[in-house]
PAKOL-164172 format. One record per residue: residue in three letters; x, y, z of N, C-alpha, C, O in turn. Coordinates in steps of 0.1 Angstrom, whole numbers, plus 2048, in hexadecimal, padded with zeros to 3 digits. Layout:
BEGIN
ALAXYZXYZXYZXYZ;...
% end
This chain:
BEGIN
UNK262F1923425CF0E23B25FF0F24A26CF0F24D;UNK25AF1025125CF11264255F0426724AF00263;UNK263EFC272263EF627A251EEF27F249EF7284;UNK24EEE627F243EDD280246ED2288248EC7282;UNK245ED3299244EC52A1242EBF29B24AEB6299;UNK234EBC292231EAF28E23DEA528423EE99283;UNK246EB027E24EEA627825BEA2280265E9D27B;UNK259EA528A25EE9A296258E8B29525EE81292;UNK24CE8D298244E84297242E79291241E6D293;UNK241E82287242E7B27524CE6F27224CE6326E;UNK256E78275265E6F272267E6827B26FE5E279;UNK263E69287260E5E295258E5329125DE49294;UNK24CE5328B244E4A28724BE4227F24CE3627F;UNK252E4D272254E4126A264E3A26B268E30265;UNK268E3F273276E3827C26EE2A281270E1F27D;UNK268E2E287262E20292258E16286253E0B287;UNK258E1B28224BE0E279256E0C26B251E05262;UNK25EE1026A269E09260274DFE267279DF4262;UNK275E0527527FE0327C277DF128227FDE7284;UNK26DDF0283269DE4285269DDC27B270DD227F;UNK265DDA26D26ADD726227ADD025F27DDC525A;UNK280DD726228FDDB25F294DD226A29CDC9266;UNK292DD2277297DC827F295DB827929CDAE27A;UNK287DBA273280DA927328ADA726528DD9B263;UNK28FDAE25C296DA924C2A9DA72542B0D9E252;UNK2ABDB125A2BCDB42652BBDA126A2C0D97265;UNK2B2DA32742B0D922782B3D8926B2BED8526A;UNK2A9D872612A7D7B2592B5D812512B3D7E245;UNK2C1D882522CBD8524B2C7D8C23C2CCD86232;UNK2C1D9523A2BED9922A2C7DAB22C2CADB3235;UNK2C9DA821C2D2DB421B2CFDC521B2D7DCF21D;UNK2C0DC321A2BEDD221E2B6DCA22D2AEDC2230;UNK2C0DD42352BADCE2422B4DE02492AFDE8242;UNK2B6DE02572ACDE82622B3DF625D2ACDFF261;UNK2BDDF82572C3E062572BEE0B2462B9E15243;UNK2C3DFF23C2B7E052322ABE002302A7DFC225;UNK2A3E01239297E0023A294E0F24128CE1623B;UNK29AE1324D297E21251298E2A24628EE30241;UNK2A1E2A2412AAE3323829BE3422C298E3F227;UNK295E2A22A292E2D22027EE37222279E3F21C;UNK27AE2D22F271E35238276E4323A26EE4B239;UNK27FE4623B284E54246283E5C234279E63232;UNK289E5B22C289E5F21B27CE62217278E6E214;UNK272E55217267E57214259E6321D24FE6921A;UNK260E60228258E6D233257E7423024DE7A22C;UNK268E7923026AE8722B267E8C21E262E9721E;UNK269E8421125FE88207253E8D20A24FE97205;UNK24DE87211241E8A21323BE93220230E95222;UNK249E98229244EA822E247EB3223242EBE224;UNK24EEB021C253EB6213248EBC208247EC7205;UNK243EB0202235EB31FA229EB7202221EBF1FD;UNK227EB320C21AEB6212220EC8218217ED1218;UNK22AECB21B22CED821E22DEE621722DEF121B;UNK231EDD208234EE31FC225EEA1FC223EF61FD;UNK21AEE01FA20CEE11F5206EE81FA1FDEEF1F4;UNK209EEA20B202EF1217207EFD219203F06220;UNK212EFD210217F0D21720FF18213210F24218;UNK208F1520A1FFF222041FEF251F41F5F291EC;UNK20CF211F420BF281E1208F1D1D720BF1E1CB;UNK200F0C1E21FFF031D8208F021CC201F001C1;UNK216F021CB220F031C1221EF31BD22AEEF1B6;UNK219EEB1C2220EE11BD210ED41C1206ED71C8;UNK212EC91BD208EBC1BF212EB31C721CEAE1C4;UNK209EB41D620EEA91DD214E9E1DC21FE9A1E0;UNK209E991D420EE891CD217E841C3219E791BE;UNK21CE911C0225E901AF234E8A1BB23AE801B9;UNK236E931C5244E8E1CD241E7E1D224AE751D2;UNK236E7D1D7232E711DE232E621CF234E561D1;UNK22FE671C522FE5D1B823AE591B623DE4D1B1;UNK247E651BB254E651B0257E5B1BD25BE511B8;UNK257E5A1C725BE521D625BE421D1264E3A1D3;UNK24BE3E1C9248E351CB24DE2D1BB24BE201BB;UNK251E331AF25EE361A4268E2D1AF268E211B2;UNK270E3B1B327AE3A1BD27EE251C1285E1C1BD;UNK277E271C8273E1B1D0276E0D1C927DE041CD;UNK26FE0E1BD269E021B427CE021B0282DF81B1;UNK27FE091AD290E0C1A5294E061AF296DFA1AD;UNK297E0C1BE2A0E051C729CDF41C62A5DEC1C3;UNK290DF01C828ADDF1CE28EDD71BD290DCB1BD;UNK28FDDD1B2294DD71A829FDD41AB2A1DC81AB;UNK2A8DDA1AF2B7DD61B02B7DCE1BA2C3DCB1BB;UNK2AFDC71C32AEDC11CE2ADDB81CB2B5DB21D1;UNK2A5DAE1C229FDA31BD2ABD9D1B62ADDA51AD;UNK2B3D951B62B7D8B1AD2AFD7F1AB2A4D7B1AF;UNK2BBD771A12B3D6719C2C3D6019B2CDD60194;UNK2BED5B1A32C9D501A82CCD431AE2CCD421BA;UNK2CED371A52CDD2C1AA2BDD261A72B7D1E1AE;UNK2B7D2E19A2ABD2919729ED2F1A0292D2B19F;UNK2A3D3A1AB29BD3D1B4299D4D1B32A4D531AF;UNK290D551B5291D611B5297D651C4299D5C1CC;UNK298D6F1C829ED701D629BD821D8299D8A1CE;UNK29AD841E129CD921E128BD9B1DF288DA71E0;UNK285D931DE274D981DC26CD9E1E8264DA71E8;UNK270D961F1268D9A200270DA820226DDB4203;UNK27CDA3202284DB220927CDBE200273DC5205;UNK282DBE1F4279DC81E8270DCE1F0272DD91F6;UNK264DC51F1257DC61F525BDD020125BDDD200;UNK25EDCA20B263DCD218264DDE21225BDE6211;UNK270DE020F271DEE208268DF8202269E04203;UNK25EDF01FB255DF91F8248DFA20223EE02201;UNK249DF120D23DDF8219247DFF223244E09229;UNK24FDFC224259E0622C259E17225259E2222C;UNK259E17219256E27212248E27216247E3121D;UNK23CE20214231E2521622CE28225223E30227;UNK234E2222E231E2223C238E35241234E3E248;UNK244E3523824AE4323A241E4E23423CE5723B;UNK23FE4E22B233E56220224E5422A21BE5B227;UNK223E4D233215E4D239218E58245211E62248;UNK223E5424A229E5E25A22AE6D254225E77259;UNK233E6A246232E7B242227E83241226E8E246;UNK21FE7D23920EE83235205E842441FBE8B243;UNK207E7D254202E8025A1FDE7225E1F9E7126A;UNK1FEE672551F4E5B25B1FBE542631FFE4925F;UNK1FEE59271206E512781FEE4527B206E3C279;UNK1F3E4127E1EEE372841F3E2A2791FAE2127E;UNK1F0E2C26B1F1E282601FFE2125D202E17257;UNK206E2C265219E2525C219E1F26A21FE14268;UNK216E2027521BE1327E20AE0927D20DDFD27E;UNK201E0A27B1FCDFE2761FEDF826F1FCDEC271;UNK205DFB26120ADF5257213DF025A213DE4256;UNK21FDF626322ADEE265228DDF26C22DDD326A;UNK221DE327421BDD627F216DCB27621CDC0275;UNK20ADCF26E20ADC7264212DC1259210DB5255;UNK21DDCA254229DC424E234DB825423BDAF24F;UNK232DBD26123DDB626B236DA826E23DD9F271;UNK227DA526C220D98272221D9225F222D8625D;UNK220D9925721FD9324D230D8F24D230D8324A;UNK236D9124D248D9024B24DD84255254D7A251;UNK249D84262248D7626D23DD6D26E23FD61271;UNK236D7126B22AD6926F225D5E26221DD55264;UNK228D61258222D5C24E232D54246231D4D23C;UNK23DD5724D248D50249249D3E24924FD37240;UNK241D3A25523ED30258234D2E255231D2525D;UNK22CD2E24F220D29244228D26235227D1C22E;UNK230D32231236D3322723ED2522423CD1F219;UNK246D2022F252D18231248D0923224ECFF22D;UNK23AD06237231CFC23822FCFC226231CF1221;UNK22DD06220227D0321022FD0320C22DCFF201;UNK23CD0620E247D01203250CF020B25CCF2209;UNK250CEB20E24FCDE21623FCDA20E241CD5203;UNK236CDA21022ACD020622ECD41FD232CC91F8;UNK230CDE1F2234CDE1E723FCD91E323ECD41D7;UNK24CCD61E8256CCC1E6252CBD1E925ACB51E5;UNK24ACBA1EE246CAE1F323ECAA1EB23CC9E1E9;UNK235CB41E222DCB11DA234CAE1C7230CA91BC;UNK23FCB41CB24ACB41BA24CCA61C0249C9C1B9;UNK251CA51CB25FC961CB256C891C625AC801BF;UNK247C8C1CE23CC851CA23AC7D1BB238C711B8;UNK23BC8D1B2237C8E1AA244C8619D241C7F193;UNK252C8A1A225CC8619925EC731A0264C6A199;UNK25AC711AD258C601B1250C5A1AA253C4E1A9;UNK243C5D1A3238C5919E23DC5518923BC4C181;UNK242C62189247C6417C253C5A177257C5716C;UNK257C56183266C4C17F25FC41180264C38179;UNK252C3D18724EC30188244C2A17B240C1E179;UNK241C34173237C33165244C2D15E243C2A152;
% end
């Protein structure tokens, strides 16, 4: 395999569009924060110069997507262990999530779709801030709507 600027590139992309991710979970205090969040972009890339270079070198020895499937396996294993249930609450779900578009954003830089893994990121990052405060409005009416509901129930 000889040397390919693009996977400069590649792993540039998906540094920077994990690496935005990773700050916004580092901030809110969650345990996979901005370093495994790269870590797992920078893994998932490289899978996938790996498979995409395997396939291109000529002797088609292999299916692209068989390394790119086992990534997204991979993935689902790590974000299970992420999730507990604690205190009657699940916890640990967004981050998961977070993890599994963080591999997909690295898997996009590797295969070539740079536009893609920093659009996606951008888009992960507005969905992760932006929609936190909508989140925090519907759970406030939904407590307000129980308290409602168990005030009503003590008055029957």
């Amino acid at each position: 395999m000889v040397w390919d600027y693009t996977y400069l590139i590649k792993i540039l992309i998906a540094l920077i569009s994990a690496g935005l991710l990773g700050v916004e979970r580092e901030y809110a205090g969650k345990a996979a924060g901005l370093r495994t969040f790269i870590m797992v972009s920078l893994g998932a890339c490289i899978f996938a110069i790996i498979s995409q270079s395997v396939f291109e070198s000529g002797g088609h020895i292999g299916d692209p997507a068989r390394i790119a499937a086992q990534v997204v396996t991979g993935i689902g294993f790590i974000g299970a262990g992420l999730i507990i249930f604690q205190e009657q609450k699940i916890k640990g779900l967004t981050t998961a999530a977070g993890l599994f578009t963080v591999a997909s954003l690295g898997m996009a830089a590797g295969f070539g779709f740079y536009f893609l893994s920093l659009f996606g990121a951008v888009a992960a990052l507005v969905v992760l801030t932006g929609l936190r405060r909508v989140e925090r409005f519907l759970d406030k009416r939904a407590e307000l709507a129980r308290q409602k509901r168990i005030r009503e129930g003590q008055n029957d």
